[in-house]
PyMOL CGO cylinders between C-alpha atoms (Angstrom):
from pymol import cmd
from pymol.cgo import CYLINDER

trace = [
    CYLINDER, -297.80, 298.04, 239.77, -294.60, 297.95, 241.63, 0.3, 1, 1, 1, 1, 1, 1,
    CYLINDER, -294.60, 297.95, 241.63, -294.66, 294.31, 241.42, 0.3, 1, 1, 1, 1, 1, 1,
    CYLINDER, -294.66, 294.31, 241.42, -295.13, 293.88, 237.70, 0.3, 1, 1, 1, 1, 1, 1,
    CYLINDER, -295.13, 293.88, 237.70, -292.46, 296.71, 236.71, 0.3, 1, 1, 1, 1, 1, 1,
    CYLINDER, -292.46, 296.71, 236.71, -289.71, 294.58, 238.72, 0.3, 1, 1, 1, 1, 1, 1,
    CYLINDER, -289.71, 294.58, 238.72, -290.67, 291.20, 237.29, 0.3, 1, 1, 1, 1, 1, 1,
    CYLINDER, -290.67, 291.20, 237.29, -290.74, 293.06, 233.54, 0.3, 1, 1, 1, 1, 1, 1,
    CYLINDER, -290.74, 293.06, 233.54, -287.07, 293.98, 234.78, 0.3, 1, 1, 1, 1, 1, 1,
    CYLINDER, -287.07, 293.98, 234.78, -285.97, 290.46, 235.77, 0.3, 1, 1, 1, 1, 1, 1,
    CYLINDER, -285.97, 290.46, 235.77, -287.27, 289.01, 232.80, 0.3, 1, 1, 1, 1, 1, 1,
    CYLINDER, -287.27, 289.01, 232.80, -285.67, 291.47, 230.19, 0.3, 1, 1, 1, 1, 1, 1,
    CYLINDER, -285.67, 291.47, 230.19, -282.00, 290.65, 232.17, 0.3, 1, 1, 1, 1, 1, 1,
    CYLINDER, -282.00, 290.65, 232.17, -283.08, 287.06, 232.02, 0.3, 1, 1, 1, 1, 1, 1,
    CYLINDER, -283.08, 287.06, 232.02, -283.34, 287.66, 227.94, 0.3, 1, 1, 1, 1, 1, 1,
    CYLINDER, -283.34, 287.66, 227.94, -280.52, 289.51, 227.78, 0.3, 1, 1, 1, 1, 1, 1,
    CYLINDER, -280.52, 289.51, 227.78, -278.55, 287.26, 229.55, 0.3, 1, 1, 1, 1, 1, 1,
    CYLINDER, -278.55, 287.26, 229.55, -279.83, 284.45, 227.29, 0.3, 1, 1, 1, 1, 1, 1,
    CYLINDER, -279.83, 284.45, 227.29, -278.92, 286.16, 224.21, 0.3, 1, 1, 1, 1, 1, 1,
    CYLINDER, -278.92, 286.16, 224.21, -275.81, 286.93, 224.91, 0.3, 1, 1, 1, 1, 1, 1,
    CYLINDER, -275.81, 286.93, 224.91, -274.86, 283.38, 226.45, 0.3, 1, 1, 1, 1, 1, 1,
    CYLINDER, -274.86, 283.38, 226.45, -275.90, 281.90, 222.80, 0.3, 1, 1, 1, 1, 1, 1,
    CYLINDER, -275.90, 281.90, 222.80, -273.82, 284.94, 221.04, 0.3, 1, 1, 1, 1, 1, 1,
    CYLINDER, -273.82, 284.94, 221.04, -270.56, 283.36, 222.19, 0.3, 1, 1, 1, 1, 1, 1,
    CYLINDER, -270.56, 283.36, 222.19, -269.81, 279.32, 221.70, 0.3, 1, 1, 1, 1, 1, 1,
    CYLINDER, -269.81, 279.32, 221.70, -267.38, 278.93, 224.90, 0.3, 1, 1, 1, 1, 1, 1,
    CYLINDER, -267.38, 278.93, 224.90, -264.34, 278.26, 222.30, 0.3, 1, 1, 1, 1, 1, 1,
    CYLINDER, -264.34, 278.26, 222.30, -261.31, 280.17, 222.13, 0.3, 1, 1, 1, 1, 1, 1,
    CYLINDER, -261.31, 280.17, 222.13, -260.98, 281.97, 218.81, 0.3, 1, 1, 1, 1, 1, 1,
    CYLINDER, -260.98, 281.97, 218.81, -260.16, 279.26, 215.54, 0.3, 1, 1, 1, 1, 1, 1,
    CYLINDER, -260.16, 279.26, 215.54, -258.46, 282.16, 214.07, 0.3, 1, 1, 1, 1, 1, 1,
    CYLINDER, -258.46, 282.16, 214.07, -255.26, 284.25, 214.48, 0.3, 1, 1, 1, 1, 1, 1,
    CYLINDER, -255.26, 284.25, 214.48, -257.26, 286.98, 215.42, 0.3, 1, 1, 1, 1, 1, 1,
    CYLINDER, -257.26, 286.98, 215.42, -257.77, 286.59, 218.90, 0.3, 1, 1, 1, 1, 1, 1,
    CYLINDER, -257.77, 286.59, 218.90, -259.69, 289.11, 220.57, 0.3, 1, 1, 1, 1, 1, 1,
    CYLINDER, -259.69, 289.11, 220.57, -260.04, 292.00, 218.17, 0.3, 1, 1, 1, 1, 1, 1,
    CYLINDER, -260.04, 292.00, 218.17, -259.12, 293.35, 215.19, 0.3, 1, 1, 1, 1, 1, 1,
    CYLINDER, -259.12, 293.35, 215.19, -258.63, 296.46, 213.70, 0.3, 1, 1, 1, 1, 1, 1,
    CYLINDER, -258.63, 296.46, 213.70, -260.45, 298.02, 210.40, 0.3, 1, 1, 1, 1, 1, 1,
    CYLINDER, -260.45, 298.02, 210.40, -259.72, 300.71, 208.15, 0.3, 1, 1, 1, 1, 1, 1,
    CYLINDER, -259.72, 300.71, 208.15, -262.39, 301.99, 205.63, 0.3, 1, 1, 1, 1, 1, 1,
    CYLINDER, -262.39, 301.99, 205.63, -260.91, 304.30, 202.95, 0.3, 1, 1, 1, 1, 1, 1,
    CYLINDER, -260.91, 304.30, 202.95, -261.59, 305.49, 199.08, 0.3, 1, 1, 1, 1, 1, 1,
    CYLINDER, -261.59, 305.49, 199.08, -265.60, 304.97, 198.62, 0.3, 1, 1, 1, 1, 1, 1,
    CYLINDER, -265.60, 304.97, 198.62, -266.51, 307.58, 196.06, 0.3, 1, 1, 1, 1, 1, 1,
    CYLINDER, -266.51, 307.58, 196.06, -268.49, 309.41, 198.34, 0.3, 1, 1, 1, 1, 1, 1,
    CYLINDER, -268.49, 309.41, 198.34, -266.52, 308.82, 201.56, 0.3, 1, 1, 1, 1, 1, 1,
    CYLINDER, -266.52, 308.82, 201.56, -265.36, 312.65, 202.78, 0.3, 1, 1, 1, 1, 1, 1,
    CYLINDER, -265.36, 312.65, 202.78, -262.23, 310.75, 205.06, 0.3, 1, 1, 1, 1, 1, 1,
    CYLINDER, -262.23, 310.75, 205.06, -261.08, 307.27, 206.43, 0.3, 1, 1, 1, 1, 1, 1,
    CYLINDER, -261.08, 307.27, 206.43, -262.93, 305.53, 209.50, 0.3, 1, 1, 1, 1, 1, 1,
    CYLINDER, -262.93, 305.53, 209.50, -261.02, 302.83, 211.74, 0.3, 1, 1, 1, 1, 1, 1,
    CYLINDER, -261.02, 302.83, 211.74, -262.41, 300.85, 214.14, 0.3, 1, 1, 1, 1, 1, 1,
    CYLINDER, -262.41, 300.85, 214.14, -261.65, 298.16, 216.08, 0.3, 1, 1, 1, 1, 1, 1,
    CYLINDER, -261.65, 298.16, 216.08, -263.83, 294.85, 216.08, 0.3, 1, 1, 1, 1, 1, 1,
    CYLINDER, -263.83, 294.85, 216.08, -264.37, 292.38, 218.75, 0.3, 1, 1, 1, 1, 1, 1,
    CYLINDER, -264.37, 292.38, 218.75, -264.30, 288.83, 217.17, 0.3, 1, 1, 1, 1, 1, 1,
    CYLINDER, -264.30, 288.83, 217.17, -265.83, 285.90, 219.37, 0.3, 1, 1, 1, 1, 1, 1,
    CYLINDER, -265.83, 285.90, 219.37, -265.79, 282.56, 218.37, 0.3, 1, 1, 1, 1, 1, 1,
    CYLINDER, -265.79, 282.56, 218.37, -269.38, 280.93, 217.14, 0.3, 1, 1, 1, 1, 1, 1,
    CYLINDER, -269.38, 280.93, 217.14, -268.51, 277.52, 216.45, 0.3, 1, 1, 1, 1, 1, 1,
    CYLINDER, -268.51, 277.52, 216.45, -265.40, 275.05, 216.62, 0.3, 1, 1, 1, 1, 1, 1,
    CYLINDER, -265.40, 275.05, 216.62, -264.88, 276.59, 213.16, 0.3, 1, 1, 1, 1, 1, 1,
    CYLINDER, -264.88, 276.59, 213.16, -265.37, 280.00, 212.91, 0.3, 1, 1, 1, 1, 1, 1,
    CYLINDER, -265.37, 280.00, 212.91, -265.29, 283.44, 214.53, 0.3, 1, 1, 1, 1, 1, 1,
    CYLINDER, -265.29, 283.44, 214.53, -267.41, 286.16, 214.06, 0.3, 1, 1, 1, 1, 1, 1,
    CYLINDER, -267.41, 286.16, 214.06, -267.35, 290.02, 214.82, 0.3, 1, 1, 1, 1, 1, 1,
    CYLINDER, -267.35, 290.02, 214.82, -269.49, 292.43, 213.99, 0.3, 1, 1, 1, 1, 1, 1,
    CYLINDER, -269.49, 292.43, 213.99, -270.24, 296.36, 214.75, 0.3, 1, 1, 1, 1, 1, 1,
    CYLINDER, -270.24, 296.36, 214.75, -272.49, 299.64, 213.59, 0.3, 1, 1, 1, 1, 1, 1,
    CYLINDER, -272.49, 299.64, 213.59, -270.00, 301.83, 211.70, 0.3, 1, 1, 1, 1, 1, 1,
    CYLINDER, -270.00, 301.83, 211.70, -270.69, 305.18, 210.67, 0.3, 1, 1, 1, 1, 1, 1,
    CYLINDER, -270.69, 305.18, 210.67, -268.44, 306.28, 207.56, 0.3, 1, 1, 1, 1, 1, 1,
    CYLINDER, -268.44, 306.28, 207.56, -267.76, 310.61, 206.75, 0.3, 1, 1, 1, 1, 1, 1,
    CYLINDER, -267.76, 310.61, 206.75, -269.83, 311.32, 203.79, 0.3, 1, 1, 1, 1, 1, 1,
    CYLINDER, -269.83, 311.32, 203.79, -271.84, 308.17, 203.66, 0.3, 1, 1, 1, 1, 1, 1,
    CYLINDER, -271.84, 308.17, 203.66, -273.79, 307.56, 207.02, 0.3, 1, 1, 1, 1, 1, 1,
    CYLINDER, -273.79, 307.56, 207.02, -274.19, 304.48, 209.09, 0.3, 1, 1, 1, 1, 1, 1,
    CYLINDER, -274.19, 304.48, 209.09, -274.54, 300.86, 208.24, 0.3, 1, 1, 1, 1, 1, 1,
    CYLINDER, -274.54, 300.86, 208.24, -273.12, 296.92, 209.92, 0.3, 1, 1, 1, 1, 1, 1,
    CYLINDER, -273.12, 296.92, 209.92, -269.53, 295.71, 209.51, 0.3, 1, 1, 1, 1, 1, 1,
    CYLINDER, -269.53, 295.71, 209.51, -269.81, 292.21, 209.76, 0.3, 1, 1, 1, 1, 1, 1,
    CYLINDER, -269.81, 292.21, 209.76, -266.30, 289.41, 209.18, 0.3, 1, 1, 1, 1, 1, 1,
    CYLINDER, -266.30, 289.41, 209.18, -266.52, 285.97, 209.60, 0.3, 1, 1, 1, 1, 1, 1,
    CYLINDER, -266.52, 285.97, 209.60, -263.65, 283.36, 209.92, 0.3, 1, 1, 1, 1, 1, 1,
    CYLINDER, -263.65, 283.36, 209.92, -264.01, 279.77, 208.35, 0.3, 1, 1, 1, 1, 1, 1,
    CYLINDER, -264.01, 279.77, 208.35, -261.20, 277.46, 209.37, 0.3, 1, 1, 1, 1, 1, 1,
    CYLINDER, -261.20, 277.46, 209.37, -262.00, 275.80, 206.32, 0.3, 1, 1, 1, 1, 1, 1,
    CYLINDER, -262.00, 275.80, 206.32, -261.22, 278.59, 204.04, 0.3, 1, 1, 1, 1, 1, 1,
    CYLINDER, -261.22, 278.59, 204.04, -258.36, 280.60, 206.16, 0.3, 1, 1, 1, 1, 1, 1,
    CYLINDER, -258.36, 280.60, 206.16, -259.57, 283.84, 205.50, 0.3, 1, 1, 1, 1, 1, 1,
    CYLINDER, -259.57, 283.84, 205.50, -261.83, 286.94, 206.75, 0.3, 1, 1, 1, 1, 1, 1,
    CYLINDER, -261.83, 286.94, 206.75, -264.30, 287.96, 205.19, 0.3, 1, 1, 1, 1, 1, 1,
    CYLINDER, -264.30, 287.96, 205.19, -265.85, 291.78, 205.65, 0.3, 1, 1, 1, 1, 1, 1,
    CYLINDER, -265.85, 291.78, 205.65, -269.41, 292.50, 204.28, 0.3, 1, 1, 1, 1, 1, 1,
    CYLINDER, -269.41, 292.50, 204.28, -271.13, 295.82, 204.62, 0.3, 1, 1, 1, 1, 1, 1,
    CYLINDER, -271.13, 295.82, 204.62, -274.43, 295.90, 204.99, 0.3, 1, 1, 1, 1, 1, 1,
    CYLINDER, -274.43, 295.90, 204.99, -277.36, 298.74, 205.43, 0.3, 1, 1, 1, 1, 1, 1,
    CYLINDER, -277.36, 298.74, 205.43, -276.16, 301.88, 204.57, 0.3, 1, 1, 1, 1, 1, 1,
    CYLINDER, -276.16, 301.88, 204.57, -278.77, 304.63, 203.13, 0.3, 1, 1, 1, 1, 1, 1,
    CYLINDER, -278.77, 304.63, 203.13, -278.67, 304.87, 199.13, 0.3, 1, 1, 1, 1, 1, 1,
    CYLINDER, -278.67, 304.87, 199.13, -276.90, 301.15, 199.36, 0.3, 1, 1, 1, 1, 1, 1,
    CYLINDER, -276.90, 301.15, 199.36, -278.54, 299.55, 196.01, 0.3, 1, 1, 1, 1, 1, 1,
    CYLINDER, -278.54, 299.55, 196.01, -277.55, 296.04, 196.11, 0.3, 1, 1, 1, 1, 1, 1,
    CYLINDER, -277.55, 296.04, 196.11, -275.10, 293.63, 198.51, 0.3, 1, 1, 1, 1, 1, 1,
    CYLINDER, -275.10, 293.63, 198.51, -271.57, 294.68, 198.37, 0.3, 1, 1, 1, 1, 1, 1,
    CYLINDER, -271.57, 294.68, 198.37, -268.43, 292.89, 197.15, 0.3, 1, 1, 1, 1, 1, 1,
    CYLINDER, -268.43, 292.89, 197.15, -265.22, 293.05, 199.07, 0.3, 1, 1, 1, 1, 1, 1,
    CYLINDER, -265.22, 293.05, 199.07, -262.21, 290.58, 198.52, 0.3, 1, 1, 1, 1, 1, 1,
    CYLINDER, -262.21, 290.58, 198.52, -262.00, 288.37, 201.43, 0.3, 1, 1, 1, 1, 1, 1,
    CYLINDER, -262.00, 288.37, 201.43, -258.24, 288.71, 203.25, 0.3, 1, 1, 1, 1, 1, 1,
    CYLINDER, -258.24, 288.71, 203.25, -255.90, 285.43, 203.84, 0.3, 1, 1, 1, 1, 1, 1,
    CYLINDER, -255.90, 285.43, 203.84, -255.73, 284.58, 207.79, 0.3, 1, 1, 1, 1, 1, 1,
    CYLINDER, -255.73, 284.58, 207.79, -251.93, 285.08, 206.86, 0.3, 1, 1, 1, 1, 1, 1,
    CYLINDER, -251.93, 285.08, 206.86, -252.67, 288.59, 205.68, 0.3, 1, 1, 1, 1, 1, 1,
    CYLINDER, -252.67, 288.59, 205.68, -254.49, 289.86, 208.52, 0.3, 1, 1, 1, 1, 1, 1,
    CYLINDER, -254.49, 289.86, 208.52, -252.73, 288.50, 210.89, 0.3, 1, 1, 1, 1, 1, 1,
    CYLINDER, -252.73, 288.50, 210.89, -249.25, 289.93, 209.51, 0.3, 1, 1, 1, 1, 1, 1,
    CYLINDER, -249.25, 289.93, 209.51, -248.02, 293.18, 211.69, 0.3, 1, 1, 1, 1, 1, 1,
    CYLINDER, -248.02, 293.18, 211.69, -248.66, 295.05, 208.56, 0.3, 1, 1, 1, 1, 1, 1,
    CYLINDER, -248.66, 295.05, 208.56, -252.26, 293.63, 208.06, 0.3, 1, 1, 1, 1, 1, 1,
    CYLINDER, -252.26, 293.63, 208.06, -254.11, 292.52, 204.91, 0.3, 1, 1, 1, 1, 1, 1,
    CYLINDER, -254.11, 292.52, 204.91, -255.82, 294.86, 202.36, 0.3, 1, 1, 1, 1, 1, 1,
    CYLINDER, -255.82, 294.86, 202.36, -259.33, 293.98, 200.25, 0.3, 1, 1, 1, 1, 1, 1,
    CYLINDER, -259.33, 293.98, 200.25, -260.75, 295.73, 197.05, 0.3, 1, 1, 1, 1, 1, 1,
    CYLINDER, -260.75, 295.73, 197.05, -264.46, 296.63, 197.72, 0.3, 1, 1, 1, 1, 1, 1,
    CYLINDER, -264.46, 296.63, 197.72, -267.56, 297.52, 195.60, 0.3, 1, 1, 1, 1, 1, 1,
    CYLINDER, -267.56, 297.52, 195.60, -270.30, 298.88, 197.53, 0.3, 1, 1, 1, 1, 1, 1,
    CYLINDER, -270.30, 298.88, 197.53, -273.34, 299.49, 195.16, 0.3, 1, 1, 1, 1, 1, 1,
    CYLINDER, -273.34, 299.49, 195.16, -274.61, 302.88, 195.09, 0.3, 1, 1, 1, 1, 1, 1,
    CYLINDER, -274.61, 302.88, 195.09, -271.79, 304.06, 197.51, 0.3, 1, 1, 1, 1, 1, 1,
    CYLINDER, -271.79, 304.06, 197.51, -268.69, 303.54, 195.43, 0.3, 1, 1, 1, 1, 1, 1,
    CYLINDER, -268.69, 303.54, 195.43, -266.40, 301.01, 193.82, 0.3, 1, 1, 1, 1, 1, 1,
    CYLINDER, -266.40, 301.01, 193.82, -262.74, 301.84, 194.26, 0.3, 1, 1, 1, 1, 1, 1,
    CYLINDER, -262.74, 301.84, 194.26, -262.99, 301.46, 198.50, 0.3, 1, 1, 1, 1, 1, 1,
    CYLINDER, -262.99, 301.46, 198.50, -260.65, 299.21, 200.38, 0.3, 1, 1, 1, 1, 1, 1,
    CYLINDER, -260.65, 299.21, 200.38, -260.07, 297.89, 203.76, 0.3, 1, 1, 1, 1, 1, 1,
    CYLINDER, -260.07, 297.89, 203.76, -257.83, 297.45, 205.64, 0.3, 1, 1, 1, 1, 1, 1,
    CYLINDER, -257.83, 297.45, 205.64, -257.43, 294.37, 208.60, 0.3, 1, 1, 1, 1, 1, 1,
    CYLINDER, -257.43, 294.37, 208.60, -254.97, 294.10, 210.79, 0.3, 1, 1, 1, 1, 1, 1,
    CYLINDER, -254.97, 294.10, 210.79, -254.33, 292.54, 214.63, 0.3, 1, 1, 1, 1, 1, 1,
]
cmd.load_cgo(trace, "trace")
């Protein structure tokens, strides 16, 4: 029994290890963003106050970075913050995703590398469905 509970073990670090190793590409960041970046979630019709964050981005690809996070938002519950980075398009974009009484994919304005980058940050227009459509957030370094 002993035997079999410690090679369960050193299989699920072997997995983890694995998955994480094929998480990251090796690259440093392709955007200006170079470790992490911070995010500010405000004005969702039935957001009660503001959440901020900050986001780890890690680069996925000679082109592109990615970060992503569970985020938990006053009034609303929790959901996934995802941004990407394209080198080809020189922008973030932000998606929400899985939030309770969420009725459809959301829409929010993706934010010039330029923007985000700036020491006052960039800002994007959002329409969640079913949670609210006069949100914004807020990127910066």
């Amino acid at each position: 029994m002993g035997m079999l509970l410690l090679a369960a073990t050193f299989s699920m670090m072997i997995s983890n290890t694995i998955s994480t190793a094929f998480a990251q590409s090796g690259y440093p960041n392709v955007g200006c963003i170079k470790q992490s970046m911070g995010v500010t979630i405000s004005g969702l019709d039935k957001q009660t106050s503001d959440v901020s964050l900050t986001l780890p981005m890690v680069n996925v690809s000679p082109n592109s970075d990615h970060g992503e996070a569970n985020v938990a938002i006053p009034g609303i519950g929790s959901g996934k913050l995802t941004i990407d980075y394209t080198r080809q398009m020189f922008s973030y974009q932000p998606q929400l995703s899985g939030f309770l009484g969420q009725t459809g994919p959301g829409y929010i304005e993706s934010v010039k590398a330029s923007d985000a980058c700036a020491d006052d940050g960039g800002q994007a227009g959002m329409i969640i469905p079913g949670l609210g459509d006069t949100g914004s957030m807020h990127l910066s370094p």
